[in-house]
C-alpha positions in Angstrom: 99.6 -127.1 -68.5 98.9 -123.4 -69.1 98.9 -120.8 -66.3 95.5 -119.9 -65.3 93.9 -116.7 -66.3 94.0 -113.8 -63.7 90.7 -113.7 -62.0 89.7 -112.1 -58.8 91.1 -112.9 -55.5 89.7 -116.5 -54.1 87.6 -116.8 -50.6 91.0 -117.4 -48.8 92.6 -114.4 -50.0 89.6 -111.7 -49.3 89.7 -113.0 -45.8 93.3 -112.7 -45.6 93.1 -109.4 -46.7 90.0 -108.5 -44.1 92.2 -109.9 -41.6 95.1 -108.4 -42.2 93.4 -104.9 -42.4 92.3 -105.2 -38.7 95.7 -106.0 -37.3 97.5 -103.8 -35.2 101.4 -105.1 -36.4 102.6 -107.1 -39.3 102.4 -110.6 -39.0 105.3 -112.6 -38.6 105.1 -116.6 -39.8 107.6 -118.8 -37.5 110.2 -120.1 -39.4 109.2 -119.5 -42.6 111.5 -117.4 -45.2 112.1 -113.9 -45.0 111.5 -111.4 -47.6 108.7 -110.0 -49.9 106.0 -112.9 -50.5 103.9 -113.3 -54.0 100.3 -112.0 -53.1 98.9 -115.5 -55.2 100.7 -118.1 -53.5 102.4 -116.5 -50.0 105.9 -117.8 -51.4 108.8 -116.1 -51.4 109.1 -115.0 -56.0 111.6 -117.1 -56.6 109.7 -119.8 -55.5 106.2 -118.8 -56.6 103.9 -121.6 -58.2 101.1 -118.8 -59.4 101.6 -120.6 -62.8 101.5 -124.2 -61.7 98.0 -123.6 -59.8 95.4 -126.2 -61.3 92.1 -125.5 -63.8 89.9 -128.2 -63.4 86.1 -128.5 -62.8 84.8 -129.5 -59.4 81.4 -129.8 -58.9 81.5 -129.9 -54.9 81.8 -127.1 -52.7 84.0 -126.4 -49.4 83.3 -124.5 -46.6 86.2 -123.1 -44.7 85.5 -121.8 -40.8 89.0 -120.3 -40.1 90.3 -119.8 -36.7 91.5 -116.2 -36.7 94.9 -116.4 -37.3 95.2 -119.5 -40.2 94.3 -116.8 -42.9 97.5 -115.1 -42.2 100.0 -118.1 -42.0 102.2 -119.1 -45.3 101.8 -122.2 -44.5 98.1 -122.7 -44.2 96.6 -124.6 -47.1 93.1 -124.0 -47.1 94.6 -121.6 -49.6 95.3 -123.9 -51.9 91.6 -126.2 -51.9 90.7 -122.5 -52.6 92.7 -122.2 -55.6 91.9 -125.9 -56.8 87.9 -125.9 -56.0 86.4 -122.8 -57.8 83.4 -122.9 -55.2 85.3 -122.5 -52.0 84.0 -120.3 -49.2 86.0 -118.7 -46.3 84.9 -117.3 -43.2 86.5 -116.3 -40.1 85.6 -117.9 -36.8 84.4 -116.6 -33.4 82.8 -117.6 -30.7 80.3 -115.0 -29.9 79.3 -114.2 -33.4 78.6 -115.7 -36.6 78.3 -114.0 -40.3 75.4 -114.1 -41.6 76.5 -115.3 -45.1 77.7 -118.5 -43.5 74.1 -119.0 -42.3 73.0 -118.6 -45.7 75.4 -120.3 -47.4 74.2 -123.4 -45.0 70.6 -123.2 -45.9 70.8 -122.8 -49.2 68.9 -125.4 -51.1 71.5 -126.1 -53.7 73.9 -128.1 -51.4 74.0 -130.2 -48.8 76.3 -129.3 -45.9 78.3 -132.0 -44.2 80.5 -130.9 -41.1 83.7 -132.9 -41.3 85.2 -134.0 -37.7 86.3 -137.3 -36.4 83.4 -139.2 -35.1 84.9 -140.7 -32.2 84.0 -137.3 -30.8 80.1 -137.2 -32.0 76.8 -139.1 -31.1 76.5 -141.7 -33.5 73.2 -140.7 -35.0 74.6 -137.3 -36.5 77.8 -139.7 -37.9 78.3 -140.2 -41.6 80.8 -142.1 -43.7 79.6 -141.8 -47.7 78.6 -138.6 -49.4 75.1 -139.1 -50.9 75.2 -139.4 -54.5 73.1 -137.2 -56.4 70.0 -138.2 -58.1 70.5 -139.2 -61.9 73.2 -136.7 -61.6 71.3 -133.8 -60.2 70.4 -133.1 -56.6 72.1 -131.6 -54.3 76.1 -130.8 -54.6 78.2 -131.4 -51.6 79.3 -129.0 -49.3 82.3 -129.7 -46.8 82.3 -127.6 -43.9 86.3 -127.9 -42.6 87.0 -126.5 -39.4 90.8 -124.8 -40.7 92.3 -124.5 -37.3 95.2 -126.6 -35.2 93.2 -129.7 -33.3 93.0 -127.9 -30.0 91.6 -124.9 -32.0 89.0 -126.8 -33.9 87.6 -128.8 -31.1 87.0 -125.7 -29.7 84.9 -124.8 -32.5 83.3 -127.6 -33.0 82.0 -127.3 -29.6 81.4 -123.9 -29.4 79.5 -123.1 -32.9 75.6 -123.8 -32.5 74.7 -123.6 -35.6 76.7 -126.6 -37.1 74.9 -129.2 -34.7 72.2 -129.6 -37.0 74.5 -130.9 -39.6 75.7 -134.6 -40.3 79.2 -134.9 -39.4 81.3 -136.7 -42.1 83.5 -138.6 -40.5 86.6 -139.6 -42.8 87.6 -143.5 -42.3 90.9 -143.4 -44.7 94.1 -145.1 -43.6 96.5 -143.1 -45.0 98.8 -141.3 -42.7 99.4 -137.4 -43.0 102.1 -136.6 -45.1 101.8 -133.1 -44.5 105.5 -131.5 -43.5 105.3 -127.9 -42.9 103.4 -128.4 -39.2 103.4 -131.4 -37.8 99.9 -132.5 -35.5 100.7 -134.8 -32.5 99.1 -137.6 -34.5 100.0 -138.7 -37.4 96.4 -139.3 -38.4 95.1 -135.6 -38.1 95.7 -134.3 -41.6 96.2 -130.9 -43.1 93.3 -129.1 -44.6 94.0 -129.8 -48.0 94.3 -133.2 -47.5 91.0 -133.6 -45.7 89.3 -131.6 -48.9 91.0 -134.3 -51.0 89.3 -137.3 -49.2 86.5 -135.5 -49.1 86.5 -135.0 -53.0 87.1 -138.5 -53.6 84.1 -139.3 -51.6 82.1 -137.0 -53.6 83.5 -139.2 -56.3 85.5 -136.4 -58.0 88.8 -138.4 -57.8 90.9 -137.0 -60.7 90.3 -133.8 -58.5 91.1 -135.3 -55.7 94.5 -136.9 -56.9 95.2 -133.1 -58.3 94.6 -131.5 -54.6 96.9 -133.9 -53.6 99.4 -133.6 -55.9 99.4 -129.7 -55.8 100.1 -129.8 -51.6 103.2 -131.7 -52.7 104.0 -129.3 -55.1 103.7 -126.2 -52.7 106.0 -128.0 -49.6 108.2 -128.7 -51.9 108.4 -125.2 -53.1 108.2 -123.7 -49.2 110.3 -126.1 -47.9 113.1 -125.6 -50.5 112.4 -121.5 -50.5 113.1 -121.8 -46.6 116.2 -124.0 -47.1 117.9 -121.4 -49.8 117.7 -124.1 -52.6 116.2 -124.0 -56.0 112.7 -126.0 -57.2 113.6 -128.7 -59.2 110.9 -128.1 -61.7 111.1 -131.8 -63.6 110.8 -133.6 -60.0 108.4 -136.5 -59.5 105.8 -133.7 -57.7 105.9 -131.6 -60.6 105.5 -134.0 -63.3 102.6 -135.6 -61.5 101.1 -132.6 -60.8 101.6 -131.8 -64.3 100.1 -134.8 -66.2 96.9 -134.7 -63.9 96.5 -130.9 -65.1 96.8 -132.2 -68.7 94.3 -135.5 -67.8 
């Protein structure tokens, strides 16, 4: 697996930086490590994984509405779905305003939108459980909005953001538990937000990308977890060699 090729800053990142430029102080991560933090990953150098970061193609899309703070936190990986799925979009939420590229990115005729949230909490008519497949291998590509935000955060959003109630809401019927470690959710079955983008790309049918989200999340907990903890990466571990093979797949 080589490293991949410097390229401009992702979705995730120009937000970050947009976000960090309106702050008033320096933004401090809870229990996180200390210290100087790579500007491609948000890990502490020693721990970096700049080089480790997946090159694959993806033909889906994902749609990342960020409460305000997620862009700033170490530990938030819609950072990595943006390093893994070329066509990721970010943009900040708020209740009393919306950008206007999000509104265009939504009506643009290429791809079709689907708002992913638990449909226990939607009128069944708007609910969806399968991605549409696209005709003879055209159509339109899928586009997963995520709301990136803790769960009291995001029904908030959900609620409170008009102009996603016009769109079907994909709700994801996997059983797998969360295996997410850096912030735990009160239930075990609210996942991260790179593991929703990794169901949602094997519903899309993209599963080698999929198993390579997945594998990659490991890959940076490991790395955060051990950078936190003082310890080195163990570079030949069973994360790394999986991630590794998938890249070479």
């Amino acid at each position: 697996m080589s490293a991949p090729s410097p390229s401009a800053p992702h979705a995730v990142s120009r937000l970050r930086t947009a976000r960090l430029a309106r702050s008033s102080k320096p933004f401090l991560a809870r229990g996180g490590p200390r210290g100087p933090r790579c500007a491609g990953c948000r890990l502490v150098p020693t721990h970096c994984i700049c080089t480790l970061r997946p090159d694959l193609p993806v033909r889906a899309g994902m749609c990342l509405l960020m409460a305000d703070i997620e862009p700033l936190k170490p530990s938030n990986t819609g950072w990595l779905v943006a390093d893994v799925v070329a066509d990721t979009f970010a943009f900040g939420w708020a209740r009393t305003e919306v950008d206007p590229a999000l509104l265009a990115l939504l009506a643009d005729p290429q791809w079709q939108p689907y708002l992913v949230f638990p449909g226990e909490f939607v009128a069944p008519e708007r609910v969806v459980t399968d991605v549409l497949p696209p005709e003879g291998g055209e159509g339109k590509r899928p586009l997963f909005v995520l709301l990136d935000a803790t769960w009291p955060e995001a029904r908030k959003m959900f609620r409170k953001s008009p102009y996603l109630q016009h769109l079907p809401v994909l709700s994801l019927q996997s059983e797998q538990l969360s295996s997410y470690r850096l912030r735990r959710s009160q239930r075990d079955e609210h996942f991260c937000t790179s593991e929703v983008a990794a169901l949602c790309l094997a519903l899309a049918g993209e599963a080698h990308a999929a198993q390579t989200l997945a594998a990659y999340l490991d890959v940076f907990t490991s790395h955060y977890l051990l950078a936190k903890q003082q310890l080195p990466a163990d570079m030949e571990d069973a994360a790394h060699l999986r991630l590794r093979d998938l890249c070479l797949a």
